[in-house]
MIDOSE-1310 file (N, C-alpha, C; in nm, 2 decimals, decimal comma, always signed):
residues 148
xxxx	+21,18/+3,71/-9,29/+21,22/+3,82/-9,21/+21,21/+3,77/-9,06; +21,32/+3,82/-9,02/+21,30/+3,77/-8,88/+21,31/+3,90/-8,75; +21,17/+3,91/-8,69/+21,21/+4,01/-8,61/+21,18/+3,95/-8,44; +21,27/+4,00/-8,40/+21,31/+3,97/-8,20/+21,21/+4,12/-8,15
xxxx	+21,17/+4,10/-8,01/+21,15/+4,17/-7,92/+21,22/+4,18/-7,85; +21,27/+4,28/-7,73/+21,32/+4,33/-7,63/+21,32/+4,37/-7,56; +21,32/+4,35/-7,43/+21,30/+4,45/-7,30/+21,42/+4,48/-7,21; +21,48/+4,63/-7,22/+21,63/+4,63/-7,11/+21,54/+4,72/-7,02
xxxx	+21,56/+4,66/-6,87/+21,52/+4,79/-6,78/+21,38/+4,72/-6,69; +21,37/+4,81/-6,57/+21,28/+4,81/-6,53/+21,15/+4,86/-6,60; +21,10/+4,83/-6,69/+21,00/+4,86/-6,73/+20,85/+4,85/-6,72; +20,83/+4,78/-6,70/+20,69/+4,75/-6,68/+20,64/+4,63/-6,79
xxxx	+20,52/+4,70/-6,85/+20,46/+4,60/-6,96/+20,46/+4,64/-7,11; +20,54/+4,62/-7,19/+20,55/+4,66/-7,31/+20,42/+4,72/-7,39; +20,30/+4,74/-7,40/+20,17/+4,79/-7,45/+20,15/+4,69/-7,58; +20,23/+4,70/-7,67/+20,21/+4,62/-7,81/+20,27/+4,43/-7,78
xxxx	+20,19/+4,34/-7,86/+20,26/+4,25/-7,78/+20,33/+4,18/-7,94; +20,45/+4,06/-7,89/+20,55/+4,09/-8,00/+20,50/+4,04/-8,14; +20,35/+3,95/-8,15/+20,28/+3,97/-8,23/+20,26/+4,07/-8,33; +20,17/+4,17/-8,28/+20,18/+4,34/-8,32/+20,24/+4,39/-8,37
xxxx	+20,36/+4,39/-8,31/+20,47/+4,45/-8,31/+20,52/+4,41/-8,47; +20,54/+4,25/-8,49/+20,59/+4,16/-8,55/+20,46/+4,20/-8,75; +20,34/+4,23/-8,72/+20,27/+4,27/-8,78/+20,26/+4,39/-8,83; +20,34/+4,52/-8,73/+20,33/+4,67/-8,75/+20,49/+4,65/-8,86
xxxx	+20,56/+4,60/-8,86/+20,72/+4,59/-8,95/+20,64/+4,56/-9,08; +20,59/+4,42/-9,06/+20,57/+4,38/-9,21/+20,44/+4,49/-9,28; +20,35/+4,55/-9,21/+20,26/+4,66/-9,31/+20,35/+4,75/-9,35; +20,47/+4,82/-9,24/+20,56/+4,89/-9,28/+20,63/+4,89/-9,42
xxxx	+20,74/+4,75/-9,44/+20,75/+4,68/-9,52/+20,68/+4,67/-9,63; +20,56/+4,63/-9,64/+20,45/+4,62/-9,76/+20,48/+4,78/-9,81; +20,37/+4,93/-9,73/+20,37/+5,05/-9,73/+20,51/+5,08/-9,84; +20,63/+5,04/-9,78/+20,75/+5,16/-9,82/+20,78/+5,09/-9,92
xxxx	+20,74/+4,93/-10,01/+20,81/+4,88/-10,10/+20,96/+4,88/-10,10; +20,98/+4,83/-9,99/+21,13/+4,81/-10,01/+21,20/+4,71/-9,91; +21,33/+4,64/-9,92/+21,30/+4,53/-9,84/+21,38/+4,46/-9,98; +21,44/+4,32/-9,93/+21,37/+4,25/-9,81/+21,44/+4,28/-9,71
xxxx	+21,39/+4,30/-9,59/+21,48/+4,29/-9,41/+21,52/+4,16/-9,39; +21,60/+4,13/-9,36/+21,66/+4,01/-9,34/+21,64/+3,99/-9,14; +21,67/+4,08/-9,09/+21,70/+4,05/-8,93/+21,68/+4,18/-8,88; +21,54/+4,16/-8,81/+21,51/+4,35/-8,68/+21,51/+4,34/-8,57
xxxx	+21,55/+4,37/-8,47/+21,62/+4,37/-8,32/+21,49/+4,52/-8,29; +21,41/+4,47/-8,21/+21,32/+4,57/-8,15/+21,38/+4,58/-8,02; +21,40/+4,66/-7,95/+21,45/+4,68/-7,77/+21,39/+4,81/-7,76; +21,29/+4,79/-7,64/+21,24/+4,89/-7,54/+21,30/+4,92/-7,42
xxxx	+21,35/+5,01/-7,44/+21,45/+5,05/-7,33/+21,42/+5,21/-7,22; +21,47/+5,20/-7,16/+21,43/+5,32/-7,00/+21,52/+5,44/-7,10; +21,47/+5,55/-7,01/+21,51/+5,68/-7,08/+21,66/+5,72/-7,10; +21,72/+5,69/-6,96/+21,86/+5,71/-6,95/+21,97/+5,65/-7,03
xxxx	+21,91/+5,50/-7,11/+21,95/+5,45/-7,18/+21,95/+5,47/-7,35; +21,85/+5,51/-7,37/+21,83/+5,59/-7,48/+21,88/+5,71/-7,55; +21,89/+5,81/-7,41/+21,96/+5,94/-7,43/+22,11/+5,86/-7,43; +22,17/+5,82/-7,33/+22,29/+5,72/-7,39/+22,32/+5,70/-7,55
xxxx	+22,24/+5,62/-7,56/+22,26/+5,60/-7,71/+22,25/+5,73/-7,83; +22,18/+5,81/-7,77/+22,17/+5,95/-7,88/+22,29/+5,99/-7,86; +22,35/+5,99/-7,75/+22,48/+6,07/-7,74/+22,59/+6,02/-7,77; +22,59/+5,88/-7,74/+22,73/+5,81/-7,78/+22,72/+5,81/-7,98
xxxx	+22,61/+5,76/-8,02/+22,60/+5,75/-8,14/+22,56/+5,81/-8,26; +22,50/+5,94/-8,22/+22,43/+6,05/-8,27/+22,50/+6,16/-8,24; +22,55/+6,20/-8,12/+22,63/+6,28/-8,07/+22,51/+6,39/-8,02; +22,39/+6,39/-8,01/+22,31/+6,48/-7,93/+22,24/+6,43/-7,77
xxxx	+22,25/+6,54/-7,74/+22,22/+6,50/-7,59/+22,03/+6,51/-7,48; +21,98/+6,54/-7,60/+21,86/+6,53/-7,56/+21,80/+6,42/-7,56; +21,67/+6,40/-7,50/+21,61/+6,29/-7,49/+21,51/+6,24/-7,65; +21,51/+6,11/-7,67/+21,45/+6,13/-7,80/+21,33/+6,00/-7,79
xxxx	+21,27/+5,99/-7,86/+21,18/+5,85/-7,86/+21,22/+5,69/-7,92; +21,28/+5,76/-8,02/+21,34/+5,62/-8,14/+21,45/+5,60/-8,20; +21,53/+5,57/-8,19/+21,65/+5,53/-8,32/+21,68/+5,42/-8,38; +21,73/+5,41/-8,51/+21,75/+5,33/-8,57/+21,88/+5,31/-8,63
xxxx	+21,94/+5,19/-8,64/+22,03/+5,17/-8,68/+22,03/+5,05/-8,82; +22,00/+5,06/-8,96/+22,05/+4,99/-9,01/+22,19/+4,93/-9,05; +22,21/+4,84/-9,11/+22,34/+4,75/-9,15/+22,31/+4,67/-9,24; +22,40/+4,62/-9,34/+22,44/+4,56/-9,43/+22,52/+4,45/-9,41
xxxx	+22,43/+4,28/-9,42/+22,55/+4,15/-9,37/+22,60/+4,16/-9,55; +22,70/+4,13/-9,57/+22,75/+4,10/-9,69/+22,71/+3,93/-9,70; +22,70/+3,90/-9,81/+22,67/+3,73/-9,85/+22,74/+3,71/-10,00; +22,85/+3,67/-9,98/+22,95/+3,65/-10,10/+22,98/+3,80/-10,19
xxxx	+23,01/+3,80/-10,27/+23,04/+3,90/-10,38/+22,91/+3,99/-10,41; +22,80/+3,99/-10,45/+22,71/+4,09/-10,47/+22,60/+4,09/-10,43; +22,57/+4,02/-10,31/+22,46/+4,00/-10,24/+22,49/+4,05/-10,06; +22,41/+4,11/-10,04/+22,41/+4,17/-9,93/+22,26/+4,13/-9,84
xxxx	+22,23/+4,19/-9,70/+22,13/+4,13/-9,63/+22,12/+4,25/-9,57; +21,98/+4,34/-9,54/+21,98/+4,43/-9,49/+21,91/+4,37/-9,34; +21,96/+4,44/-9,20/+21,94/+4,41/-9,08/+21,91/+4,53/-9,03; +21,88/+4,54/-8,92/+21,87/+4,69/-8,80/+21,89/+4,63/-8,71
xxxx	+21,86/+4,73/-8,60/+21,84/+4,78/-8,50/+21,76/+4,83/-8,45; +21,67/+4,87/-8,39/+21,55/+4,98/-8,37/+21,52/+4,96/-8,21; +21,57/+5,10/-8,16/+21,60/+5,10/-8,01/+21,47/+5,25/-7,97; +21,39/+5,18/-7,88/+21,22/+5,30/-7,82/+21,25/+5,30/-7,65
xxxx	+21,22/+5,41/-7,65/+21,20/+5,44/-7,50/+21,10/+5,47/-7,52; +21,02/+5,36/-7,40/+20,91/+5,36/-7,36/+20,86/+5,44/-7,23; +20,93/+5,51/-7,17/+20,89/+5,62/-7,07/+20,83/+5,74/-7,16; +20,95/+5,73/-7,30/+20,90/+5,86/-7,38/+20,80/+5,81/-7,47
xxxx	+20,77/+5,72/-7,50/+20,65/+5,69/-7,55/+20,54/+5,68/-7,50; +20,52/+5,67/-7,38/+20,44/+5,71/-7,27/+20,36/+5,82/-7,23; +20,51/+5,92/-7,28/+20,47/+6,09/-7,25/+20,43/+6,08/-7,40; +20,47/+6,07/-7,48/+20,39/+6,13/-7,64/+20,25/+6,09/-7,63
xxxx	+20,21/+5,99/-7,60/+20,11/+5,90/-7,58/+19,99/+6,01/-7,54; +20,01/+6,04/-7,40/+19,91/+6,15/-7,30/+19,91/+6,26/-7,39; +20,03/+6,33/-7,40/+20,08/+6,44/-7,50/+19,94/+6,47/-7,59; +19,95/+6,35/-7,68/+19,87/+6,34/-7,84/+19,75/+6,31/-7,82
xxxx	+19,72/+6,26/-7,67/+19,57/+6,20/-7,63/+19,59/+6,03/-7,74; +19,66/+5,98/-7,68/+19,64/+5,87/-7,78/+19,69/+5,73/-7,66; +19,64/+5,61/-7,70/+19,71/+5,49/-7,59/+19,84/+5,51/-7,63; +19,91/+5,43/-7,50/+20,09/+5,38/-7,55/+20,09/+5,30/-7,59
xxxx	+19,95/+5,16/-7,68/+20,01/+5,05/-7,77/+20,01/+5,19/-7,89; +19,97/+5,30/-7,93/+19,94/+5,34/-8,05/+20,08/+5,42/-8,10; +20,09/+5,48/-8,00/+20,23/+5,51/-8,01/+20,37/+5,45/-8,04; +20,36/+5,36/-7,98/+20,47/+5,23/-7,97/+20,42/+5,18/-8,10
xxxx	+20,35/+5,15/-8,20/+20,31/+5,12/-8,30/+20,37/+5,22/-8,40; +20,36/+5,36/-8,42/+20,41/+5,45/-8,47/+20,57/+5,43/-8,44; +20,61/+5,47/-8,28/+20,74/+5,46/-8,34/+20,83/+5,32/-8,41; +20,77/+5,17/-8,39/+20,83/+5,07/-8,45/+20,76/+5,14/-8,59
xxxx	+20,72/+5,19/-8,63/+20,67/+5,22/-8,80/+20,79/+5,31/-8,85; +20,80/+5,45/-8,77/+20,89/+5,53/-8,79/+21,08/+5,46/-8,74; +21,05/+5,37/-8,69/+21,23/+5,33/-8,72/+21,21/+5,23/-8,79; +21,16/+5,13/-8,82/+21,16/+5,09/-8,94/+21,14/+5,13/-9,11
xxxx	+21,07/+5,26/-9,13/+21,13/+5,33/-9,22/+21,23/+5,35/-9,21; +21,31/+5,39/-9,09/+21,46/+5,49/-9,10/+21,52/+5,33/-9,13; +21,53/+5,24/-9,10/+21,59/+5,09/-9,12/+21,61/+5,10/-9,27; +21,49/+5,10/-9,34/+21,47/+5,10/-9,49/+21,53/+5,24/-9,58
xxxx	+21,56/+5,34/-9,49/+21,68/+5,41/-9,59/+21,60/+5,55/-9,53; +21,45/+5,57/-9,52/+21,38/+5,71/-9,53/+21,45/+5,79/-9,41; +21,48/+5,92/-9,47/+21,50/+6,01/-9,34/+21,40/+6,12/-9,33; +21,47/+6,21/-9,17/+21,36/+6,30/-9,17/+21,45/+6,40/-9,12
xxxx	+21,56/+6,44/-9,18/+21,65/+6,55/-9,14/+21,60/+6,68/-9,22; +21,53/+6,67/-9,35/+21,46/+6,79/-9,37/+21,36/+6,80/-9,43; +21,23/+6,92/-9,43/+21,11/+6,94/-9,43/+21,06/+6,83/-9,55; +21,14/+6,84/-9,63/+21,03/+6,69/-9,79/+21,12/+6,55/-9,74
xxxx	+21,21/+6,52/-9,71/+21,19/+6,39/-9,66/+21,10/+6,34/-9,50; +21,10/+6,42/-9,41/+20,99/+6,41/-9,33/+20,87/+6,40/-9,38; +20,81/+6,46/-9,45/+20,66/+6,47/-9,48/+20,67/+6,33/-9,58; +20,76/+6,29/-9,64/+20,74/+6,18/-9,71/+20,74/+6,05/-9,62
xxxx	+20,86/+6,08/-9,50/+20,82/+5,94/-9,44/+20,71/+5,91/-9,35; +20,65/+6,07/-9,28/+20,54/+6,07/-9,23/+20,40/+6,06/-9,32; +20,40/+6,04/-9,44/+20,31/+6,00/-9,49/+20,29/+5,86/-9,51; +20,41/+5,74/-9,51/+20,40/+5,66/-9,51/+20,36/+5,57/-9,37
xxxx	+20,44/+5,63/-9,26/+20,40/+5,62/-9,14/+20,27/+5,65/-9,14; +20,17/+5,71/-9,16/+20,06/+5,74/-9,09/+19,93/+5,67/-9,17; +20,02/+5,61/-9,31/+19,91/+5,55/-9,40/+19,93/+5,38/-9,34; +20,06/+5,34/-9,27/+20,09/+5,19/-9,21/+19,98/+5,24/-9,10
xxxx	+19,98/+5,31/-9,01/+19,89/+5,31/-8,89/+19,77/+5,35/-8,90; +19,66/+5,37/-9,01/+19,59/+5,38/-9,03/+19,55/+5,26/-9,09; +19,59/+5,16/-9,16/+19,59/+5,03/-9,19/+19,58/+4,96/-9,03; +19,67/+4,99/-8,97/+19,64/+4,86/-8,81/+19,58/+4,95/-8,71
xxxx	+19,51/+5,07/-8,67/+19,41/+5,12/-8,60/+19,32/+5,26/-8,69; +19,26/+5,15/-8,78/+19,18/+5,22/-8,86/+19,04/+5,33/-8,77; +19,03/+5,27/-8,68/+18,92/+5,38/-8,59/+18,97/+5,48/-8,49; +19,09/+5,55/-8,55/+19,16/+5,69/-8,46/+19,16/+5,77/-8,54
């Protein structure tokens, strides 16, 4: 598996470093048994950019924290490669952060958990598949910050 880091934007300093980061996918990975990921594109991006992307591609215009995009490379006739995308705003991860009383690596940890589920197929458009992917999510981050 191969996962990239990203920074678009004036940002600052990413909180998780691409190690972590690179460690928070694969407990993910392990947790949801499912896989294999072939290629994850992490980019932390400014807010304006984000809501961009909800709107062009989602069609909502609020501000959001995470999205995901998986894909499918084809490889001959019945073999395929699963890839993403997985795009965070980190201003809004920032604010959840204070929000929840929690750091912004902890957060930023959660949301690469929670779009990498959504990479892996889980959604959270209604009440039992949310609670399913937030159980998986919250059992990967309790695995990498076992003392919160």
């Amino acid at each position: 598996m191969n996962v990239q880091v990203h920074k678009r934007g004036r940002l600052g300093r990413v909180p998780l470093s691409p190690l972590h980061i690179k460690r928070t996918v694969r407990e993910a990975l392990r947790a949801a048994r499912r896989g294999p990921l072939n290629e994850l594109n992490i980019v932390f991006l400014e807010s304006k950019t984000i809501r961009a992307l909800n709107r062009a591609f989602l069609k909502k215009r609020n501000d959001t924290d995470v999205i995901a995009f998986p894909y499918l490379e084809k490889q001959g006739k019945k073999r395929t490669r699963l890839n993403g995308d997985i795009f965070i705003s980190l201003p809004q991860a920032k604010k959840n952060a204070a929000r929840y009383n929690q750091s912004p690596a902890e957060e930023c940890a959660r949301l690469v958990i929670h779009g990498t589920l959504h990479i892996l197929g889980y959604s959270d458009k209604t009440p039992k598949e949310k609670k399913a992917l937030w159980k998986i999510q919250e059992r990967v981050f309790s695995i990498l910050f076992p003392n919160t």
